[in-house]
C-alpha positions in Angstrom: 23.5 15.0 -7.5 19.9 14.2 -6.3 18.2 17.3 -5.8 17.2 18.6 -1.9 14.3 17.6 -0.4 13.4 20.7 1.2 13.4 21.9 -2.3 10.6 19.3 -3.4 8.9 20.3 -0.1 8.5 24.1 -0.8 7.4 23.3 -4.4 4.8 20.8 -3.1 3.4 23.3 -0.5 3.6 26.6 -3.1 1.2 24.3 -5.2 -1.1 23.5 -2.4 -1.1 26.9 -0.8 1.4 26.8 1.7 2.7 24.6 4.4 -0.7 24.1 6.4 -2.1 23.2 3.2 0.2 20.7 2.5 -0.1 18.6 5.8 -3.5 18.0 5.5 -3.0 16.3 2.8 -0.6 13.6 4.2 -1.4 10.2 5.7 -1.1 9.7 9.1 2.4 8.6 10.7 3.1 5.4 10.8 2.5 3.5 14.2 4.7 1.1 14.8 2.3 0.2 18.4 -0.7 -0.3 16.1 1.3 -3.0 13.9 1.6 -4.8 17.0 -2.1 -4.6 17.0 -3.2 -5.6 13.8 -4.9 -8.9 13.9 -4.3 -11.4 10.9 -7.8 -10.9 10.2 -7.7 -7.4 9.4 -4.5 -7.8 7.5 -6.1 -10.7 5.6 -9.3 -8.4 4.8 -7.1 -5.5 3.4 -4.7 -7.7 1.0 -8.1 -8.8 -0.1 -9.3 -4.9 -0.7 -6.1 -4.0 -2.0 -6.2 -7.3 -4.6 -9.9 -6.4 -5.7 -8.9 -2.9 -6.0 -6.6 -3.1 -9.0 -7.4 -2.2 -12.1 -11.0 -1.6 -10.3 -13.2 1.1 -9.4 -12.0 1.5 -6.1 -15.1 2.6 -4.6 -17.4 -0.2 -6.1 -15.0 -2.4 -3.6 -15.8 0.0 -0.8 -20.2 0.1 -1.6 -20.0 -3.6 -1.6 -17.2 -4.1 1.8 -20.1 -5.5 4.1 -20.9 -8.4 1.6 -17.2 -8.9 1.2 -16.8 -9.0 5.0 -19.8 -11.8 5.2 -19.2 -13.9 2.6 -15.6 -14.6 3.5 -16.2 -15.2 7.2 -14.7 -11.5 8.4 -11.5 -12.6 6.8 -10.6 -15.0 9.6 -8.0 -17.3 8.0 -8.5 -20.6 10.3 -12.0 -20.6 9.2 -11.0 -19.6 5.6 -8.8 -22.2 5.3 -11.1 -25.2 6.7 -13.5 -24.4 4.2 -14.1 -27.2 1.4 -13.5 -26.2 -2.2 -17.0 -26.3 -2.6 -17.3 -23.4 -0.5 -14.9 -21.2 -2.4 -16.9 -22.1 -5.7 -19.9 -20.8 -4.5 -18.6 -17.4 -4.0 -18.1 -17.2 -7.7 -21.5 -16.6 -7.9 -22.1 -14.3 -4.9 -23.9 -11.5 -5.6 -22.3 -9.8 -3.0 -18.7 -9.7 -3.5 -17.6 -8.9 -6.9 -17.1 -12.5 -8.8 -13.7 -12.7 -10.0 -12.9 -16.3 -9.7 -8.9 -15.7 -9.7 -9.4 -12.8 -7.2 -11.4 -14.8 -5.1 -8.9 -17.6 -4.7 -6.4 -15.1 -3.8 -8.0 -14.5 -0.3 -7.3 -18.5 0.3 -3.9 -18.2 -0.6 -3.2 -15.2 1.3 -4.9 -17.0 4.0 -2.4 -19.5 4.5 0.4 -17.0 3.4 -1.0 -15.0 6.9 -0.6 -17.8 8.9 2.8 -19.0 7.6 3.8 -15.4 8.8 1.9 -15.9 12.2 3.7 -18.9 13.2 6.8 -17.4 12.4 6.5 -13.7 14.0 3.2 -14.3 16.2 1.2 -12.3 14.0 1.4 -10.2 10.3 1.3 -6.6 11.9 4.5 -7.9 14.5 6.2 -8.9 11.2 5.6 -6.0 9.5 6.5 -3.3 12.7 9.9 -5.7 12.8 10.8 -4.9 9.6 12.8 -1.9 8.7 11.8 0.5 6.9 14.9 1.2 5.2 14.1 -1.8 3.2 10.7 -1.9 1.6 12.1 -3.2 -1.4 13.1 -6.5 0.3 9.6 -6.5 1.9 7.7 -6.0 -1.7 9.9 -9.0 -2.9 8.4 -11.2 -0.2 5.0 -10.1 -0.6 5.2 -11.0 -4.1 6.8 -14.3 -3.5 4.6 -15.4 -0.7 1.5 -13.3 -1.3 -0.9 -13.7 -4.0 -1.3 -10.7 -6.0 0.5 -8.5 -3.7 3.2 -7.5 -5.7 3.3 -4.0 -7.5 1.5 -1.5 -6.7 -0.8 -3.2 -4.9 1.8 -4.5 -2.5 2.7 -0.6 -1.8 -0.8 0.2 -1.1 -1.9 -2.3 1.2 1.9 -1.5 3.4 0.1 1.7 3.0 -3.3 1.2 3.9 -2.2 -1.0 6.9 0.1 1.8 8.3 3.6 0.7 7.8 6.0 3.2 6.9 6.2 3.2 3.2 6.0 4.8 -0.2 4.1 4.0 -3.6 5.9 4.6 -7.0 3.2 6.3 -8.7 3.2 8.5 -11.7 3.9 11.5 -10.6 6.6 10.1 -7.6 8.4 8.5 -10.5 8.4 11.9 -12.3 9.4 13.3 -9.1 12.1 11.5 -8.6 13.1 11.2 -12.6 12.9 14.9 -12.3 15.1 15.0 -8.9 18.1 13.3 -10.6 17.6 9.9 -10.3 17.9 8.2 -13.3 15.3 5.6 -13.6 12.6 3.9 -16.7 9.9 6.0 -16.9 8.2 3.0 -15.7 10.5 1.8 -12.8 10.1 -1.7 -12.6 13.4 -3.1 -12.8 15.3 -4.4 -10.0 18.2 -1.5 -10.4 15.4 1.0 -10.4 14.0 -0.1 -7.2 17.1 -0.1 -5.3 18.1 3.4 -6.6 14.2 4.6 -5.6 15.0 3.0 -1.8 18.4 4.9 -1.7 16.8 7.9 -2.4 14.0 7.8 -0.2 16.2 7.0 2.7 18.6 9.8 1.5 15.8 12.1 1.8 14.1 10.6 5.3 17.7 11.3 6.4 17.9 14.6 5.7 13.9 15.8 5.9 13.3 13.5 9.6 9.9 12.7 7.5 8.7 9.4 7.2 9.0 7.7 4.0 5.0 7.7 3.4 5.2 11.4 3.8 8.2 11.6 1.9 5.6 10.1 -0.9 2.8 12.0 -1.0 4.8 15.2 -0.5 6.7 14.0 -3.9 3.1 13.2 -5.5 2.2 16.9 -4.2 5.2 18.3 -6.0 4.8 17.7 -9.8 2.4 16.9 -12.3 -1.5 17.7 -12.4 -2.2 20.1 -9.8 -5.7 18.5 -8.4 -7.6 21.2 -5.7 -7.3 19.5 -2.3 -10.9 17.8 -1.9 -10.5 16.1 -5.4 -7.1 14.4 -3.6 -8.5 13.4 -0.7 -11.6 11.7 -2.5 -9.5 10.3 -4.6 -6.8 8.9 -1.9 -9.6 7.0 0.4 -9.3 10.2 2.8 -12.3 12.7 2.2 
């Protein structure tokens, strides 16, 4: 028996100080009218954050965004992919972006991966608000199929980042939910782990009405290091 959410809840928001405490600390709903939104441009410009964010400083990535944003043409993918390999060689010597020659080749790969998805849906954001959020696990297996570098983690933090109802299998939500009764690796990486993580956050978004990215963070909030409130929000892209 997996343990009640509304018992993870209290325990997240006696460890923040209280239920006001707590929901400042969540991400904003998800917006299923600002999906529709999203251009492919902006989409293309966060897989490329979220790629050069891993294993990174994260906010060397943010100091430098401008020259990221100039030297790949604000992340329009037409222009992208027009450009010569000549083009994309030269940026491995851009003082401006951070010169990882693999990274760098992602953005053209994710490029074209964008506008595959465009010709199919319209756009990435109408693809992403069509898809239901039941399901992330199906959505992370196409993002590491099609994408380039977006599986992982960094798959659940640019669904994240980009607003789409989702949760990330951190540390502590893995201990959360080891600790909750579901029996997963430590590390849950396995395909039988993943599907016993989805059944349980859309056991819990069934009882709690939360959405699953709240669901998350609320899980995160729950267990493990007990980090004051400012340190989390600096440290989740939100301070």
């Amino acid at each position: 028996m997996v343990t009640a959410f509304k018992t993870i809840r209290a325990r997240a928001a006696k460890r923040k100080g209280g239920e006001k405490a707590l929901a400042e600390l969540l991400p904003k709903p998800p917006s299923p009218k600002a999906l529709l939104k999203l251009t492919d441009d902006r989409a293309l410009a966060e897989m490329t954050k979220r790629v050069f964010s891993a294993g990174f400083v994260w906010s060397i990535i943010e100091a430098k965004w401008d020259g990221f944003e100039a030297a790949f043409l604000g992340f329009e993918p037409r222009k992208l992919l027009h450009k010569p390999d000549e083009f994309w060689e030269k940026l491995t010597s851009d003082k401006r972006i951070v010169r990882n020659g693999q990274k760098i080749m992602t953005v053209r790969d994710n490029a074209l991966f964008l506008q595959d998805i465009a010709r199919e849906h319209g756009s990435f954001g109408k693809f992403l608000a069509q898809w239901p959020a039941d399901d992330q696990i199906g959505l992370m297996d196409l993002l590491a199929k099609r994408g380039s570098r977006l599986g992982g983690n960094t798959g659940q933090y640019l669904l994240r980042f980009l607003g789409w109802d989702g949760f990330v299998i951190s540390r502590d939500v893995a201990l959360c939910l080891r600790d909750a009764g579901v029996e997963i690796a430590e590390n849950p990486t396995s395909k039988s782990d993943r599907r016993k993580i989805q059944a349980c956050f859309n056991q819990w978004a069934k009882e709690s009405g939360l959405p699953r990215g709240h669901i998350s963070r609320i899980c995160a909030l729950s267990i493990g290091e007990n980090y004051d409130a400012e340190r989390l929000k600096r440290a989740m892209g939100e301070a």
